[in-house]
C-alpha positions in Angstrom: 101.2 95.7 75.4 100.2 98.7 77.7 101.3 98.7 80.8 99.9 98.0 84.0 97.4 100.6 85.7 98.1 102.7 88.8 95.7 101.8 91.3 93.7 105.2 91.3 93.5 105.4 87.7 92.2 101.8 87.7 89.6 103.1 90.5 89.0 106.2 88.9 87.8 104.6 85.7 85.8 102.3 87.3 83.8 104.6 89.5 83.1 106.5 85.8 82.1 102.6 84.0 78.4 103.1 85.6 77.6 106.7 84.0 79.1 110.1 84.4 79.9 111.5 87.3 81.2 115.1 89.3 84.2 114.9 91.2 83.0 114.7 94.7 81.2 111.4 93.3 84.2 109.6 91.7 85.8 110.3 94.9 82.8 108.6 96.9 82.3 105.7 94.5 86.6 105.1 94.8 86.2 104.8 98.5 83.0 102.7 98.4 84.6 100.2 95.6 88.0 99.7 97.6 86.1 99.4 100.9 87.7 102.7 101.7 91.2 101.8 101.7 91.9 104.3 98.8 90.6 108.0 99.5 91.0 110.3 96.7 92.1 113.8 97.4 90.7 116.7 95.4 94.2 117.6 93.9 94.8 114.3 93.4 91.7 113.4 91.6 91.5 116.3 89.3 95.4 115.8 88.3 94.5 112.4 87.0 91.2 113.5 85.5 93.4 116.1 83.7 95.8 113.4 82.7 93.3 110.7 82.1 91.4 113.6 79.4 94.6 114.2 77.7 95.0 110.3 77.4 91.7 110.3 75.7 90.4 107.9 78.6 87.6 110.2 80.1 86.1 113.2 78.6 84.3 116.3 80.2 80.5 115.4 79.8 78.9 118.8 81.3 78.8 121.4 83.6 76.4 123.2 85.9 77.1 125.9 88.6 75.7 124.1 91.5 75.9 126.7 95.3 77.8 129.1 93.3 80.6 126.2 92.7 80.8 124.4 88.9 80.3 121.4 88.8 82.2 119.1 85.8 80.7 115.6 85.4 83.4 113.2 83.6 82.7 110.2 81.4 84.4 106.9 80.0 85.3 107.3 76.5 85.1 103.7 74.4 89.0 103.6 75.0 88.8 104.5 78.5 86.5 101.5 78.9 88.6 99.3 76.3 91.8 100.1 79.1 89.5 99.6 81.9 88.5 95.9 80.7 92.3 95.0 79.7 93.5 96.1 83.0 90.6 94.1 84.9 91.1 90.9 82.7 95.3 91.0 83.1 94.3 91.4 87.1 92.1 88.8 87.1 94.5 86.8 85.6 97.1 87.3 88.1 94.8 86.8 90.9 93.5 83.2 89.2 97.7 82.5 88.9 98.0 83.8 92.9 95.0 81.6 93.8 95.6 78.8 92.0 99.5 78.7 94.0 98.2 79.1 97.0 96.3 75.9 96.5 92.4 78.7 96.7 91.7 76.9 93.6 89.4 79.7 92.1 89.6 82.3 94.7 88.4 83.0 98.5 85.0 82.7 97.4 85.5 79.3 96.3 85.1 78.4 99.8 88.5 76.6 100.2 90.5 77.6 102.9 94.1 77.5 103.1 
């Protein structure tokens, strides 16, 4: 069984689920998906991009010179997708168990209160 998924990485990968995208993207898309509670530094990002490539998670999907800068767009690879739905099912599953303690039945959007 794999293990559990940094936050980031988990972030990173779902930013990429909707189509490629450059770095300054990914690092939008992370901010927009965890309301921006998680903000992405450059050196960050492109250390787990490198990490997440060697992985075989992501892949480089082009590059264009864009203001005299390149531009690298990254992609999910099928196991970078196959990690990304694993990881989302096991922390579903351990929200539904939080939940389900706390007497939420199925979640905050159930519209029980506690």
């Amino acid at each position: 069984m794999p293990r559990s998924m940094q936050e980031a990485t988990f972030l990173i990968l779902t930013a990429l689920a909707s189509g490629s995208q450059h770095g300054y993207g990914i690092m939008a898309d992370v901010a927009q998906i965890s309301g921006g509670r998680v903000r992405l530094r450059a050196g960050t990002l492109y250390s787990a991009l490198d990490r997440l490539r060697v992985d075989g998670l992501v892949r480089v999907a082009g590059e264009e010179v864009v203001d005299g800068r390149l531009r690298r767009y990254y992609r999910l690879t099928p196991e970078g997708s196959e990690q990304l739905a694993a990881e989302a099912e096991r922390l579903e599953a351990n929200a539904t168990a939080a939940f389900r303690r706390l007497g939420l039945g199925s979640g905050l959007a159930g519209g029980s209160t506690p």
